[in-house]
C-alpha positions in Angstrom: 56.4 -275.6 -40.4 58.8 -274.3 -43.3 61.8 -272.2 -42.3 61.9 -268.5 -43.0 63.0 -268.0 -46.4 66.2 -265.7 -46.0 66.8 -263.7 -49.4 69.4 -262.2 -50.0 70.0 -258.3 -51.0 71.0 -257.7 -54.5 73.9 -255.2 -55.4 70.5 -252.5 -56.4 69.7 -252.6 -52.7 72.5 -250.3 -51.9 72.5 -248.2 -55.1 69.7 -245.5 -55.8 67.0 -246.4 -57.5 66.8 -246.4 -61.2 65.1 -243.3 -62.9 63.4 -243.7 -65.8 61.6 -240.7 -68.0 59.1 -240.8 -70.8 59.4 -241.3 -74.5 57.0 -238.9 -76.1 58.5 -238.1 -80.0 61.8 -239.6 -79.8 63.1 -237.7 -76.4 63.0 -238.5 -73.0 61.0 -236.1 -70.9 59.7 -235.3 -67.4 56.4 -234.8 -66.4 54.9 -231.7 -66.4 54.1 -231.3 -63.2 57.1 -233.4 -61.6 55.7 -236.5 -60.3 57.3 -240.0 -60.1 56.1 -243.5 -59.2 58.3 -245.4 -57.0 58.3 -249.3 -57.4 59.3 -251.6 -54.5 61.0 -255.0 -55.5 58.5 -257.1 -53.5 60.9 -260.1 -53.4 63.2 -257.9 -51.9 61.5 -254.7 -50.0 63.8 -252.1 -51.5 62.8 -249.3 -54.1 64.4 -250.3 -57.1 63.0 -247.9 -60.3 61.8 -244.7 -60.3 59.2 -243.3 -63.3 58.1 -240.2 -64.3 54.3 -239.7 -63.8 52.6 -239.1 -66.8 49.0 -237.2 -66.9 46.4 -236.2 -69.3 48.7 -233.3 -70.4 51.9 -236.3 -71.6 49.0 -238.1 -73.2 48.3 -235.2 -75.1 51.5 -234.6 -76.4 52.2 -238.4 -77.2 49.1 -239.0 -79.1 49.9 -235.8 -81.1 53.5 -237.1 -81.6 52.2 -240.3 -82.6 49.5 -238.9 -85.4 52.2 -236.6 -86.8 54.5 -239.4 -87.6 51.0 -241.8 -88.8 50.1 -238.5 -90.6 53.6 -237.3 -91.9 56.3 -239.3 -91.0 58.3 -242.1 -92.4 57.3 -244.9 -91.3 53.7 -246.1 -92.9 55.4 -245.1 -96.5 58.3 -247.1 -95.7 59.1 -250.1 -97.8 58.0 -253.4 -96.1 61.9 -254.5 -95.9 62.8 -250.9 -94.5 60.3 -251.6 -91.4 61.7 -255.1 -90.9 64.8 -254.0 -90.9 64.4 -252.1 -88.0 62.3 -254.7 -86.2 65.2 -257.3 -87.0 67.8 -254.8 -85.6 65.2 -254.1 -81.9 65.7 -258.2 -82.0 69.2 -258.2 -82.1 69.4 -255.5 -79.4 66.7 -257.2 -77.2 68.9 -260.2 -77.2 72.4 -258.2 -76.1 70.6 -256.6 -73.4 68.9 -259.7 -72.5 70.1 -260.2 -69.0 69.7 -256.6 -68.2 66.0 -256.5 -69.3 65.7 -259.7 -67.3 66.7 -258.7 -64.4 64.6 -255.4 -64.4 61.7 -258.2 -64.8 62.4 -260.3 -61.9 63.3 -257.0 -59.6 59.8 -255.2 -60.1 57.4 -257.9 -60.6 59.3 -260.9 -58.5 59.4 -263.5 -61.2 62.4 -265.7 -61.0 65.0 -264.9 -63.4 65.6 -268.1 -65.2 61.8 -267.8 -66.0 62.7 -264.2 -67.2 65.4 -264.9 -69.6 63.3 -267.3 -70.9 61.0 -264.3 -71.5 63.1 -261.8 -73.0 64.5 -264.7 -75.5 61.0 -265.4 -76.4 60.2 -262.3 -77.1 62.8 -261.4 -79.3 61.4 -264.2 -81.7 58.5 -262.4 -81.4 60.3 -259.2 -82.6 61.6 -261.3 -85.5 58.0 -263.1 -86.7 56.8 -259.9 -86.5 59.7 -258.5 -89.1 58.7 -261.9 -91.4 55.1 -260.4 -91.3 55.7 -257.6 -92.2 57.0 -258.7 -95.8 54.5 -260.8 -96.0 51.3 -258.4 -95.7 49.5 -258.0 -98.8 45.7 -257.4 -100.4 43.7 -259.3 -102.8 42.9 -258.3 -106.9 39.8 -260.0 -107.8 39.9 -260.0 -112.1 36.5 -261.7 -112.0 34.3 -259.4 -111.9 33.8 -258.6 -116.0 36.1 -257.5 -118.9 35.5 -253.8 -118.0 36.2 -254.2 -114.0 39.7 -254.7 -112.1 38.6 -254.8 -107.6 41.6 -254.3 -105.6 41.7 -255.1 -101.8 44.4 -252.8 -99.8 46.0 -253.6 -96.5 46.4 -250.1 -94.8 47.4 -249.6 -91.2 44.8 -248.4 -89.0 46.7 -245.4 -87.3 47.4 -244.8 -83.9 47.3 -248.0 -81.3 46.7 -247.3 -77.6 48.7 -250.2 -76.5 47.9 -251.2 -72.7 49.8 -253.8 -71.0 49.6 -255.5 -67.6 52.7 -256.1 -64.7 52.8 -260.2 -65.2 55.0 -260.6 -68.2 55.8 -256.5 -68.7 58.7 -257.3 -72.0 57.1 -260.7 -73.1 53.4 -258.9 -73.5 54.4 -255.7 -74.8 56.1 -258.1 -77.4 52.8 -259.5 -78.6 51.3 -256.3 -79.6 54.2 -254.1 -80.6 56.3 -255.5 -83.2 53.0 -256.7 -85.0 51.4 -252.9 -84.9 55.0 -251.4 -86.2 55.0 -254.1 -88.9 51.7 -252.6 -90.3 53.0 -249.5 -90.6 50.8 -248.3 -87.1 52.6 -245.9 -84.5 51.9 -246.3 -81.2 51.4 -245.0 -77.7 52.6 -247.6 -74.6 51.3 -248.1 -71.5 53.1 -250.6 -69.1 52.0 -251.4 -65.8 52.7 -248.5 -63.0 54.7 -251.4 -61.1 56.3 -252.7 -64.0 57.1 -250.4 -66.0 61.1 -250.3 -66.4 61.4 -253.3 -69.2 59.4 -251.0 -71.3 61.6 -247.8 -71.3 64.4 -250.1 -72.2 62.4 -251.4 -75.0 62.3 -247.9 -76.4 65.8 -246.8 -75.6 66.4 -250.2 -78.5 64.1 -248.7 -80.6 65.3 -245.8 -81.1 69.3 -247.3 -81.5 67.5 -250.0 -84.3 66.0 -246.6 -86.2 62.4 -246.3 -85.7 61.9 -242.7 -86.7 60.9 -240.1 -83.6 56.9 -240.4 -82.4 56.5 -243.8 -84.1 56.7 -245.2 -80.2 55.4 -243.4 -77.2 56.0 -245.0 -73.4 53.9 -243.3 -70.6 53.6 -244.8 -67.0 51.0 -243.3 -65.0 47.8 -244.9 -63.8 44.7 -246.0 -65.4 42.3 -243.1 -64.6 45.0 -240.1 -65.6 46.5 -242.3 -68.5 45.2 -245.2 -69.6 41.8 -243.9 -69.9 42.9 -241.0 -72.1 44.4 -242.9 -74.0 41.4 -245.3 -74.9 39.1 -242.3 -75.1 41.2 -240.4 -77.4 39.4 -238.9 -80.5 43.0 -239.6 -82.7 43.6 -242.8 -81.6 42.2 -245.6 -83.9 42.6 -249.4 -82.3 43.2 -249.9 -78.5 45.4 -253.2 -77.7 44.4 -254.5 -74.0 45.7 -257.1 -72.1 44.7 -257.2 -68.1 41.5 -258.6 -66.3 38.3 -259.0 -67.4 37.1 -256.4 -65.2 39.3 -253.1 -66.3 38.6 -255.0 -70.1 35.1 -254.2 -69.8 35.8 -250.7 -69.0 38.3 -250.2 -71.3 36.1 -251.3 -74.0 32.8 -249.0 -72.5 35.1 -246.3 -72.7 36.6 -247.1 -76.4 32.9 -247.8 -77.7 31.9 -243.6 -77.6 34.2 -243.3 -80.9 34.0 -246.9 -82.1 37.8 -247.9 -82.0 38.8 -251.0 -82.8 39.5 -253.3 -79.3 41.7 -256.2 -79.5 42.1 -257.7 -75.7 43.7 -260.8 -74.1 41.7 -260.5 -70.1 41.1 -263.4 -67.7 41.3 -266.9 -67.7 39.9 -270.4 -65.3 41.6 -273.0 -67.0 41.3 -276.5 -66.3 43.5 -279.5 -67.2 41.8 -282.3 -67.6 43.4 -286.2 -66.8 42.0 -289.2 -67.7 43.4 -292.9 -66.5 45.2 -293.7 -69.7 47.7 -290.7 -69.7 51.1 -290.0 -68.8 50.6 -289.7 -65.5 53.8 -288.7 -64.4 54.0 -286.2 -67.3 50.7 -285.1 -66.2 52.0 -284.1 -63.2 54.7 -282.9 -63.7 52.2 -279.9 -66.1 49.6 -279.8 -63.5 52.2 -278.4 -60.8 53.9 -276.1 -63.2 50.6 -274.9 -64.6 49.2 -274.3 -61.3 52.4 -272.3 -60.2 54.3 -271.2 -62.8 54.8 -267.2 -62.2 53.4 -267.6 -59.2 50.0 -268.5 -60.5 50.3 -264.8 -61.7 49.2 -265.8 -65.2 45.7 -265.7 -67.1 47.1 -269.1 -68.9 47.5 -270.8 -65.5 46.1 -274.3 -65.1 44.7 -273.6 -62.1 42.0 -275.8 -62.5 42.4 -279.4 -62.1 39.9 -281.8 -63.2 40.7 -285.2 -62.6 38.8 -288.7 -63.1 38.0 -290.2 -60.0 39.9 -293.8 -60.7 43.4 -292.2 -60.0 42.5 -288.8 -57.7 43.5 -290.2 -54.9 47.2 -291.3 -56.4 47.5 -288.6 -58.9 46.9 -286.3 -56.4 49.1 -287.5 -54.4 52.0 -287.4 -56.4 51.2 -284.0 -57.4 51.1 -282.8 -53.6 55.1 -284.3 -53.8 56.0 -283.0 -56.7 54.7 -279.4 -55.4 56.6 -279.7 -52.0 60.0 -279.7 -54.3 58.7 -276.3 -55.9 61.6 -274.2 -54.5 59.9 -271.1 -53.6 61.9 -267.9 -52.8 64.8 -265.1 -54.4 63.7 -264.5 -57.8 67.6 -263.2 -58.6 68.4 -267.4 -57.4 68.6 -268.9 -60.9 66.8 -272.3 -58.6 63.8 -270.6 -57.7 60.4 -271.8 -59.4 58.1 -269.8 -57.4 59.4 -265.8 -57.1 57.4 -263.4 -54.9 53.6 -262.5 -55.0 53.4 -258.6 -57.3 52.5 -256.7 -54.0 51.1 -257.4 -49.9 47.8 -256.3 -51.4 47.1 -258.9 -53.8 48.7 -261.8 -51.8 45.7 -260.9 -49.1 43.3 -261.2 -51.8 44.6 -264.5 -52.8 45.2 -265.7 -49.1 41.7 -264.3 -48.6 40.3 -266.8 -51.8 41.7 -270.0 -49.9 40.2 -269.0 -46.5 36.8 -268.8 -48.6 37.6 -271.7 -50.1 37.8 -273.7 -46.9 34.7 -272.1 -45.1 32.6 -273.3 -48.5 33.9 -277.0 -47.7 37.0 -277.2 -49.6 40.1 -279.0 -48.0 43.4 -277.7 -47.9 45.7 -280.5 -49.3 48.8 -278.9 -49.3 50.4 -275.4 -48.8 48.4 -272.6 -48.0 50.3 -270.7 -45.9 52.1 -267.4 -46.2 55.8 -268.1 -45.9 57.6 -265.9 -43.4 61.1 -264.4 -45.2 63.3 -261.4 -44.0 62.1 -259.8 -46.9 59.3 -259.5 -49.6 56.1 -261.6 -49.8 55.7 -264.9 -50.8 53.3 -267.5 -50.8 53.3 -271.1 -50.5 51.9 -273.2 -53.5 48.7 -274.6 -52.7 46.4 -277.7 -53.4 42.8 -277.6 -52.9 40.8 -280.7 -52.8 37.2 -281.3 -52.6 36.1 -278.3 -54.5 32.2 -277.7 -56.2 31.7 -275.9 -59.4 29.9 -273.3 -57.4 32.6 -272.2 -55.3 34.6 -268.6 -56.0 37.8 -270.5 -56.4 36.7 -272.7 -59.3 35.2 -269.9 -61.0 36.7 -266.7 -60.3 40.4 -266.1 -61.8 42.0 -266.1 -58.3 46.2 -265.0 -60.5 47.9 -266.5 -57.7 49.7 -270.0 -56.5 46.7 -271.6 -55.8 45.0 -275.4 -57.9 41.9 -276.2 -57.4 40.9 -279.7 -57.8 37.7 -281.1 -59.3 36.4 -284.6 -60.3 34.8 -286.4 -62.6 33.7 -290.0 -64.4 32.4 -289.1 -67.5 34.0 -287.3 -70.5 31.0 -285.2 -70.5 31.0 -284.2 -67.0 34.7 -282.8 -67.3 33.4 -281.2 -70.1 30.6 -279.2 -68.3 33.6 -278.6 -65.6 35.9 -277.2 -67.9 33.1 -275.0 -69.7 31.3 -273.9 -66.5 33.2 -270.5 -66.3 32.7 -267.1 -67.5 36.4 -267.6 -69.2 37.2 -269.6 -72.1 41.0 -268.7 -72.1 42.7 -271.9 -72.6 42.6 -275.9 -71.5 44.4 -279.1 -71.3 44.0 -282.7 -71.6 45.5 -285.7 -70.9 45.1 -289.0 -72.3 46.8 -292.0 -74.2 43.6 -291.7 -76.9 43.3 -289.2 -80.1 39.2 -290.0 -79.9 39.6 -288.7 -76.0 41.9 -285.8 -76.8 39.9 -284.9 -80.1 36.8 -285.0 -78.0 37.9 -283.0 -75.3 39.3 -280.7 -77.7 37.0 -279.9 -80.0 34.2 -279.7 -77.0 36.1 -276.9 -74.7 35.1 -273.9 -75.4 38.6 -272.1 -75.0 40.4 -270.5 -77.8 44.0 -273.1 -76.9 43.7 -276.4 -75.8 47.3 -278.7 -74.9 47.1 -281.9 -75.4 49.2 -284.2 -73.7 51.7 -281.1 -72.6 51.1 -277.1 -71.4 51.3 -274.0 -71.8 53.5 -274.1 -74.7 53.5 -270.8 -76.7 54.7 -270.5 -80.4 54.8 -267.1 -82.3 53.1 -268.7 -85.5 50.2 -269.8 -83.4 47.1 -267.3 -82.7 46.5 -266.4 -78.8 43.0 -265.3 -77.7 39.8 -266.5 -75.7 36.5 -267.2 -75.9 33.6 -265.7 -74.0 35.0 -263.4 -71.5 38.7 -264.3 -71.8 39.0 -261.7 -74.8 37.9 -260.1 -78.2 40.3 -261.1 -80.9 43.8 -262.9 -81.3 47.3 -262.3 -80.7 50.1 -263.8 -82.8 50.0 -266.1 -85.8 50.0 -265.3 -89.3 47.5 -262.8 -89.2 48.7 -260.7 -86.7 49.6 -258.1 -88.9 46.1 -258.1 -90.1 44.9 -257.0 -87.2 46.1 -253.6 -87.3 45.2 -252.8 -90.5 42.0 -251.4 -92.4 40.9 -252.9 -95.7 40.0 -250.4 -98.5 38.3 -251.4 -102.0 39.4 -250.3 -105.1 37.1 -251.1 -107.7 38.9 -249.9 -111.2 36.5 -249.3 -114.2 38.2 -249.9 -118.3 37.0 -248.0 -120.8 33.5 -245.8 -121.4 31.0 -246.8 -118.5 27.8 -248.4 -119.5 24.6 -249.2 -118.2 23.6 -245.1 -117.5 21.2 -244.2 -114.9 19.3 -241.4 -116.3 18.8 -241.7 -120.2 
């Protein structure tokens, strides 16, 4: 039985909670109608951040702010090197309010703070990709076509972006879409999570100090039925950028399909590592128990499937059941916690409640399992599953919490059909001493990132997206830019025209 984890209260505990307002065209405003959402640190129990409520009425006014400043602002006739500028300077700011923005993080969603800095210094390479892109954007001439004809290819931005994001990695995610949208030339409306919404308003706040121009960037937080569905169904709003389950993905994109917007999401993922005999075992490890609870499992790249050949199970899995009994679980504010707190007591019963189903469908609780008593917050203890089928819930269904489930197999063709026997095709992992193994495995998973021999790595000059139901689209890479954008044609005629219609 593991001793209560005692965590301790930070300084925020005894102070009031932060207050945050919206951005709508450059000034920070109150809702209409006076509402806030309280969020609850749920490593610690205490309210930490307040937010103003935003409605269909803020919506309104930030879409309209955002148009005006697509329509008549500044900032899509800017020089390339004027908008990098500014995303360079939002880089350098990210980085000297780095521990603050951190902290925020690991307060509201219970991530542990080392993993956060990590975060906010990630994403401020984003930021500065993003600024490299932006120089770097360009169309085609195509001088082929006949003496008397000159096509031209433009790179336009699109207009306004609904950008949506969820309450896993709240700065990191927001950094994937942002910087890449404001590079085009786009403005924006942003939508963080309701319980994670404070990183955000910071992120605006730098903005505004690196010179974006006023209702370039909008921040709301409100709910998805009074905000995030106006903002998808919005008649001036061009391309919607979503990243949250599968489920609210489908929705998202229902709603977005009445005026034909262009949908870029990032949703779910089941994603399976896969070891053979011949790899690094101890390396393999090592990933499997990070990529089954790293952020708390709370992430759609978790490896939370492990497929292992039946030669070593029995010692691999061993070792991985030690190596996950070291996972120090508790205060995200410790800089040696691994494993922070579960986002809120509702979703830790729905992921206690997929390892009780788990176990009535035959599967075998290796290790963990249990929630972890504490004098404060909600935590969960990371948790092995052995003998699980392909048709069970848990090695199918994204369970987003502490939780591996472990499969079998002899053949490199059954761990293929493991891996590929999901509704997600997010991302994937093998492990093995031999390039025709890896190259196998890698070319036959049907996932849109697949490690090899390490994972969950992340690069900005890599491309980020899924297959099947994991996603429409890509994040990152050199074509991020692209994304936002609209090609137009321009087909130039020399001289008199020839070949007439009539006569």
């Amino acid at each position: 039985m593991n001793a209560p984890l005692n965590i301790s209260m930070p300084v925020e505990a005894s102070q009031a909670p932060k207050a945050y307002k919206l951005l709508i065209d450059g000034k920070h405003v109150d809702a209409r109608d006076g509402r806030s959402i309280e969020r609850a640190s749920p490593g610690h129990g205490f309210v930490v951040s307040r937010y103003a409520q935003a409605s269909a009425a803020e919506v309104e006014a930030a879409v309209q702010a955002a148009h005006r400043a697509f329509e008549i602002g500044p900032w899509p006739r800017m020089k390339a090197s004027e908008r990098a500028a500014v995303l360079l300077k939002a880089a350098d700011l990210i980085e000297t309010r780095l521990e603050e923005i951190a902290r925020l993080d690991a307060l509201e969603s219970g991530k542990p703070i080392a993993q956060a800095r990590g975060e906010i210094g990630g994403a401020a390479d984003i930021w500065r990709y993003a600024a490299s892109l932006a120089r770097t954007l360009h169309g085609e001439s195509y001088a082929n076509l006949g003496d008397d004809m000159l096509g031209v290819v433009l790179r336009e931005p699109i207009g306004v972006v609904s950008i949506i994001t969820p309450w896993n990695f709240p700065f990191l995610i927001v950094s994937q879409k942002l910087p890449f949208a404001l590079a085009a030339g786009c403005t924006a409306v942003v939508k963080p999570s309701e319980m994670t919404s404070a990183s955000t308003f910071v992120l605006g706040d730098i903005l505004l100090e690196a010179g974006l121009p006023a209702g370039v960037v909008n921040i709301l937080a409100g709910f998805g039925a009074d905000v995030g569905a106006p903002m998808v169904s919005h008649p001036l709003v061009e391309m919607v950028s979503f990243t949250g389950s599968t489920r609210v993905g489908k929705t998202t994109m229902a709603a977005a399909s009445d005026s034909l917007k262009k949908v870029s999401m990032e949703l779910g993922g089941k994603n399976g590592q896969i070891v053979f005999p011949d790899a690094d075992l101890e390396a393999a490890a090592d990933a499997a128990v990070f990529g089954g609870f790293f952020n708390a499992g709370e992430c759609c790249n978790a490896g939370s499937r492990l497929i292992v050949h039946e030669a070593i199970a029995d010692d691999f899995l061993n070792a991985v059941k030690a190596l996950s009994r070291k996972v120090r679980v508790g205060d995200p504010l410790d800089d040696r916690t691994k494993v922070g707190a579960m986002i809120s007591a509702d979703h830790m019963e729905k992921v206690a409640g997929y390892v009780t189903a788990a176990e009535t469908d035959g599967g075998n609780v290796f290790a963990g399992g249990a929630r972890l008593a504490s004098n404060a917050g909600q935590y969960l203890d990371p948790t092995i599953i052995r003998n699980v089928t392909e048709d069970m819930a848990i090695a199918r269904e994204e369970v987003f919490g502490p939780v591996l489930s472990v499969l079998t197999f002899e053949t490199i063709e059954k761990a293929l059909r493991i891996a590929n026997n999901t509704p997600y095709g997010l991302s994937a992992g093998v492990w093995s001493a031999g390039v025709d193994t890896c190259m196998s495995v890698a070319r036959g998973v049907r996932s849109g990132t697949v490690w090899v021999n390490t994972f969950m790595e992340g690069y900005p000059e890599l491309p980020f997206g899924g297959y099947k139901q994991s996603g429409l689209g890509r994040e990152l890479g050199k074509r991020a830019v692209e994304d936002y954008t609209e090609e137009k044609t321009i087909q130039f005629h020399r001289g008199r025209r020839t070949g007439w219609w009539v006569g």
